[in-house]
C-alpha positions as CSV (number, residue, x, y, z in Angstrom):
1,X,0.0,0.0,0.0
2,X,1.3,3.6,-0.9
3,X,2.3,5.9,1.8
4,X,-0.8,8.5,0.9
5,X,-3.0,5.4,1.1
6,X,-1.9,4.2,4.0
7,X,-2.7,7.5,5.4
8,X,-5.9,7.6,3.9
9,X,-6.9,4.0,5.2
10,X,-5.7,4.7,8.8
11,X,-7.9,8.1,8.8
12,X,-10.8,6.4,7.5
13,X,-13.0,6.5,10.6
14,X,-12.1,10.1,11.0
15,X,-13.1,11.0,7.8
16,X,-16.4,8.9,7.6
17,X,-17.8,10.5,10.7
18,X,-16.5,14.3,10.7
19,X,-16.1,14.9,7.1
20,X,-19.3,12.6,6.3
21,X,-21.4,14.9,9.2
22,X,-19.8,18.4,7.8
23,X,-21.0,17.1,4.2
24,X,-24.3,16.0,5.4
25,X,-25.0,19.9,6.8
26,X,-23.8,21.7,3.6
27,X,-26.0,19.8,1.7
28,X,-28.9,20.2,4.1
29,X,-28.5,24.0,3.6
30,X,-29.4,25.4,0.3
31,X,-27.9,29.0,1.4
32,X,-24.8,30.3,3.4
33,X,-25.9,32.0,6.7
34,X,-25.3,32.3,10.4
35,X,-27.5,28.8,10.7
36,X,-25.2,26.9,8.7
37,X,-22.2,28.5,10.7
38,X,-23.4,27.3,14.2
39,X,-24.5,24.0,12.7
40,X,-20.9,23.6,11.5
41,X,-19.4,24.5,14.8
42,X,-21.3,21.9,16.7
43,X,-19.8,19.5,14.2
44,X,-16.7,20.0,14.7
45,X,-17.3,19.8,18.6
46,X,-18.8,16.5,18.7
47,X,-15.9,15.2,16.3
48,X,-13.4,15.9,18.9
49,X,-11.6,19.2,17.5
50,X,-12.7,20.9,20.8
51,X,-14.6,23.9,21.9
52,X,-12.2,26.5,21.6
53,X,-10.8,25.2,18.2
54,X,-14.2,25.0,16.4
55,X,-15.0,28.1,17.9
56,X,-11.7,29.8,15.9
57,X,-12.4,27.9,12.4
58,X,-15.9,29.0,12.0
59,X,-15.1,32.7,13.2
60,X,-12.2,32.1,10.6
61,X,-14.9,30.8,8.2
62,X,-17.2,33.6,9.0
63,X,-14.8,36.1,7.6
64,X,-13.5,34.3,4.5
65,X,-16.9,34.0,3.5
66,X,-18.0,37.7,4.0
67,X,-14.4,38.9,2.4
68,X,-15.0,36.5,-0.7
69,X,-19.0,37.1,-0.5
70,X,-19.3,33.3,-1.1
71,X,-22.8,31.8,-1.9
72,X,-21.9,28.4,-2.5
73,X,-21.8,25.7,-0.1
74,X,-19.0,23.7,-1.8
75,X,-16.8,26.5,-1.5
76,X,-18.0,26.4,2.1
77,X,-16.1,23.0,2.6
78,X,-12.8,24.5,0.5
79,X,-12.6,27.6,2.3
80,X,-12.5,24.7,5.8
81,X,-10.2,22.9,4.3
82,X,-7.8,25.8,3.3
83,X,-8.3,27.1,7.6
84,X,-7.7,23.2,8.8
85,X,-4.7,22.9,6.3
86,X,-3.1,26.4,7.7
87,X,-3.8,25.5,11.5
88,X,-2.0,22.0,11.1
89,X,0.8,23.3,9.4
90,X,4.5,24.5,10.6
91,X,7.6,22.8,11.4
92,X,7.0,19.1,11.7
93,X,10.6,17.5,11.5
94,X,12.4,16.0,14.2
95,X,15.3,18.5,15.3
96,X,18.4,15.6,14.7
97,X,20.7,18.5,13.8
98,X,23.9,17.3,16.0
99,X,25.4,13.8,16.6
100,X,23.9,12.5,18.5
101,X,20.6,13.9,19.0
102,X,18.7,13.1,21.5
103,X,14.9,12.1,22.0
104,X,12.8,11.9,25.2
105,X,9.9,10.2,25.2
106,X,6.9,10.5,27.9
107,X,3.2,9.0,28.2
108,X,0.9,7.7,30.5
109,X,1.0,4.0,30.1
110,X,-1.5,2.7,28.5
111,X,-1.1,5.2,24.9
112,X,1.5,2.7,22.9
113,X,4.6,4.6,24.4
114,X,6.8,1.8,24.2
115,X,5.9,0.4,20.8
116,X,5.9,4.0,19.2
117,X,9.7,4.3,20.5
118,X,10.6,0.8,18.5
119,X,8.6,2.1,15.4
120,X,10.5,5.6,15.7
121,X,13.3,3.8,15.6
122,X,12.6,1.6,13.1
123,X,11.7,4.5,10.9
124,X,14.7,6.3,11.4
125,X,17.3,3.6,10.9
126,X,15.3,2.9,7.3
127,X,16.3,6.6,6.8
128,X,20.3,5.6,7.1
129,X,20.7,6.6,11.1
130,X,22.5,4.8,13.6
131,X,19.9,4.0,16.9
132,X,20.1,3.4,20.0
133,X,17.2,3.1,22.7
134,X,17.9,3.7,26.3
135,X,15.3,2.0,28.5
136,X,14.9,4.7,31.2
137,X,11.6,4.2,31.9
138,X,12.7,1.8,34.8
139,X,9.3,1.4,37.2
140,X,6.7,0.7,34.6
141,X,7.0,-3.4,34.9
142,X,8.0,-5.3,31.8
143,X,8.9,-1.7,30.2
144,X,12.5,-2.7,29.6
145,X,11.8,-6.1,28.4
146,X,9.0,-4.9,25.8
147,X,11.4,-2.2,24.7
148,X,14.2,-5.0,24.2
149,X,11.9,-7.0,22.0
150,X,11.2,-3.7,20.0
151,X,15.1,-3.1,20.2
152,X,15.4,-6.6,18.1
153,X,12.4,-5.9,15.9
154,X,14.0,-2.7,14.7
155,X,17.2,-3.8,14.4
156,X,19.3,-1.1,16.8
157,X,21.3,-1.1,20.2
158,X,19.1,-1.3,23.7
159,X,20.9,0.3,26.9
160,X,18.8,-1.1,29.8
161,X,19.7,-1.3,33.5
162,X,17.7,-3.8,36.0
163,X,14.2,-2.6,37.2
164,X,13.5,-0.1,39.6
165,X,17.1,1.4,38.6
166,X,17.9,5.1,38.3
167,X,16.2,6.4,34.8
168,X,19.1,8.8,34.5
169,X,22.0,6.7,35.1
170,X,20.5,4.7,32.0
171,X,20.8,7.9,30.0
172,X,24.3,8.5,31.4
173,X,25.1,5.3,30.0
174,X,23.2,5.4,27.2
175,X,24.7,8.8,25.9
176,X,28.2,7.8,26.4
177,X,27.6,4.2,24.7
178,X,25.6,6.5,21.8
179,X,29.0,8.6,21.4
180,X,31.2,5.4,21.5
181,X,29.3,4.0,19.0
182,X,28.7,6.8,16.5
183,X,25.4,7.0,17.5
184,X,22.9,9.5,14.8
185,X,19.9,9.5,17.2
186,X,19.3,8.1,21.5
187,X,15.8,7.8,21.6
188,X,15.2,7.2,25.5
189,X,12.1,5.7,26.5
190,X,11.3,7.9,30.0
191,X,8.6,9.0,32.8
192,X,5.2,7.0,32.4
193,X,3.4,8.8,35.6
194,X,1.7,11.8,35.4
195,X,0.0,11.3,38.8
196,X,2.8,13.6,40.6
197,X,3.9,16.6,38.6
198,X,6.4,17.7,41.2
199,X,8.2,13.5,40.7
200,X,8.1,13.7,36.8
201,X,9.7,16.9,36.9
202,X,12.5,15.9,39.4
203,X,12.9,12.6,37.2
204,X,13.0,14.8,33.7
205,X,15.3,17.5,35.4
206,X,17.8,14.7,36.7
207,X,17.6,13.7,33.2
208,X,18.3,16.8,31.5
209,X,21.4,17.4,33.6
210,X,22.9,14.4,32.4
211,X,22.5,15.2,29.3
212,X,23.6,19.0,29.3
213,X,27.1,17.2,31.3
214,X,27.7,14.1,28.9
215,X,26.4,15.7,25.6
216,X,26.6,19.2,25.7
217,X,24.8,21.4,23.0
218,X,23.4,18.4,21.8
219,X,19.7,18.7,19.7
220,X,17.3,17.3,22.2
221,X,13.3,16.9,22.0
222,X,10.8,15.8,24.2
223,X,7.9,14.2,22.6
224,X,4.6,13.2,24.5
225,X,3.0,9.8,23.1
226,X,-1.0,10.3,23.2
227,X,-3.7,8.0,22.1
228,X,-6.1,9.6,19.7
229,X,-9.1,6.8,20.9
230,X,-9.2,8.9,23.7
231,X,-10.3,11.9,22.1
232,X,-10.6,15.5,24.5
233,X,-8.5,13.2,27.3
234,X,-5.8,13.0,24.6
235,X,-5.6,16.7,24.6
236,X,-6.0,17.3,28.5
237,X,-3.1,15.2,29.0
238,X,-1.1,17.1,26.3
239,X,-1.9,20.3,28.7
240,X,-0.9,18.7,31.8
241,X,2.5,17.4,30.6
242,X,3.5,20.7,28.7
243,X,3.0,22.7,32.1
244,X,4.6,19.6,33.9
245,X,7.6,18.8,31.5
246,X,7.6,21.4,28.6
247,X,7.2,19.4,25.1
248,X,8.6,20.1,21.8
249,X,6.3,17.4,19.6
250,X,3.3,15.0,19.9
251,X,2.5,11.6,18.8
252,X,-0.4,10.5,18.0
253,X,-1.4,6.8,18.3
254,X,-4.2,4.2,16.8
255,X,-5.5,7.2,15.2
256,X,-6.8,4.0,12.5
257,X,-8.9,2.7,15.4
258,X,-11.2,6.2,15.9
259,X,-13.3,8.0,14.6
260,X,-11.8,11.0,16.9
261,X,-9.0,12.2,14.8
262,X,-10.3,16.0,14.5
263,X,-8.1,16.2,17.9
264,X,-5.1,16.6,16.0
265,X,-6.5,19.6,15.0
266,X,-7.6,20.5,18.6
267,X,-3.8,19.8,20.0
268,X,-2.1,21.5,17.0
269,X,-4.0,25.1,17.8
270,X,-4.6,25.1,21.3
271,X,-1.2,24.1,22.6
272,X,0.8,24.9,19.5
273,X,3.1,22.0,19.9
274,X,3.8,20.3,16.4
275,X,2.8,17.2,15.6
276,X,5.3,14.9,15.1
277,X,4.2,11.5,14.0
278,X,1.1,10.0,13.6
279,X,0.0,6.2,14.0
280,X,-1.9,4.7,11.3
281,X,-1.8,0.5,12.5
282,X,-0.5,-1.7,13.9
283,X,2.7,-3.1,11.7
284,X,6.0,-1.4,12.5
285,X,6.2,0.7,9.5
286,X,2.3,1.8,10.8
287,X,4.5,4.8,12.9
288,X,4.4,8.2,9.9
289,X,6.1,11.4,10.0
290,X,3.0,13.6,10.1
291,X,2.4,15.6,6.8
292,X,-0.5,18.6,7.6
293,X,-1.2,18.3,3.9
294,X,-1.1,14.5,3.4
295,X,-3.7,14.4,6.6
296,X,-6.1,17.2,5.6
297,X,-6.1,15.9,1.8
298,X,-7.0,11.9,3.4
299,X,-9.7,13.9,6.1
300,X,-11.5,15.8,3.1
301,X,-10.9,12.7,1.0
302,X,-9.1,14.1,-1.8
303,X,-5.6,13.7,-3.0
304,X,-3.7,11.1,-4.8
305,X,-3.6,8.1,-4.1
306,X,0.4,6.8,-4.5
């Protein structure tokens, strides 16, 4: 299957629902007015783009059409596609600027944390880098022993301690084996708890020293690992770690098993944190760099199909 289909195919349940419920109101309204507007708005809420979001695309919407006195209800659903496309765009691409760079990734457990790292991984070493995972996230049990079996899967280097151990002193090890090897990218699977802010914080900040010490001036990302099944939770959580841990990207898991996609949208322009990747199955290649106009051509169900 082609890359754009595969995007199209995991979005699927998205598309159906919100794009097939925006369609069904244009047609249902013969003109353009404020009716159509508030219609369209409670649309977009009940497809998981969130209050505040919908609120900005049809106030967006409301002014395009008045500028470009538009009539039509077809160029309604362009002129919502050109705002989605606009909101979802922007820098996208991992920061791997230095060797190494370094990757920190967080989630509650439960999102696909640990598989998204081996896919990452998997992805990146198809693009020609040298990985290596560092299982830090030490109290989770079975963490380190799922991440090995990713480790093997994806072909690339695992530093892992014993359970329970210190997650930075994995990251001190990992970093130095990373520059002994030649290392391109340390992805290091971190914090799964977001139950104590003040502990996560500690644990990241221990971590960051580390780092700052072993690999100075090193590119470095934190990226925050969220299931899209779980629709406005997804986003909550996204708010909750940026005050708690500061994040520089978002994945976005099993987005083939929902119908809740529009949250992408939601996260995108409420917390202005880029979207990274999204997950589109469940095979290791499933794991895509997310593409705002790949995604709103498979959501509107136009594009070509590759």
């Amino acid at each position: 299957m082609g890359f754009f289909s595969k995007i199209a195919e995991g979005l699927k349940k998205t598309k159906d629902s919100l794009m097939g419920k925006i369609d069904q109101v244009l047609t249902s309204f013969g003109k353009v007015d404020e009716e159509l507007f508030e219609e369209l708005e409670e649309t977009l809420i009940m497809a998981d783009v969130g209050t505040v979001t919908a609120t900005r695309i049809c106030e967006e919407l409301r002014k395009r059409v008045k500028a470009g006195a538009v009539t039509d209800v077809n160029e309604v659903r362009s002129l919502l596609k050109e705002i989605i496309a606009e909101m979802l765009s922007g820098d996208s691409e991992l920061n791997l600027s230095t060797q190494p760079a370094i990757i920190l990734v967080i989630g509650v457990n439960g999102v696909g944390k640990t598989t998204t790292i081996g896919k990452m991984a998997n992805n990146l070493r198809q693009d020609g880098k040298k990985v290596l995972l560092a299982a830090a996230d030490t109290f989770r049990a079975a963490a380190i022993e799922q991440l090995e079996i990713w480790a093997d899967r994806a072909q690339v280097d695992l530093i892992k301690h014993g359970e329970g151990s210190d997650p930075a002193a994995v990251v001190f090890d990992a970093v130095n084996a990373g520059k002994a090897r030649g290392a391109d990218v340390i992805i290091c699977d971190t914090a799964g708890r977001l139950h104590n802010k003040k502990n996560l914080m500690n644990e990241l900040a221990k971590i960051s020293r580390v780092i700052d010490k072993e690999a100075p001036g090193c590119a470095r990302e934190t990226l925050l690992v969220l299931d899209a099944t779980t629709g406005q939770n997804a986003l909550n959580q996204a708010k909750l770690f940026k005050e708690a841990a500061g994040l520089d990207g978002i994945i976005l898991t099993k987005l083939d098993g929902t119908a809740r996609g529009g949250v992408v949208i939601g996260i995108k322009e409420e917390l202005n944190i880029p979207i990274k990747y999204i997950g589109v199955g469940e095979q290791i290649d499933d794991l895509r760099p997310f593409n705002s106009k790949e995604f709103v051509d498979a959501l509107f169900g136009e594009g070509e199909l590759k």
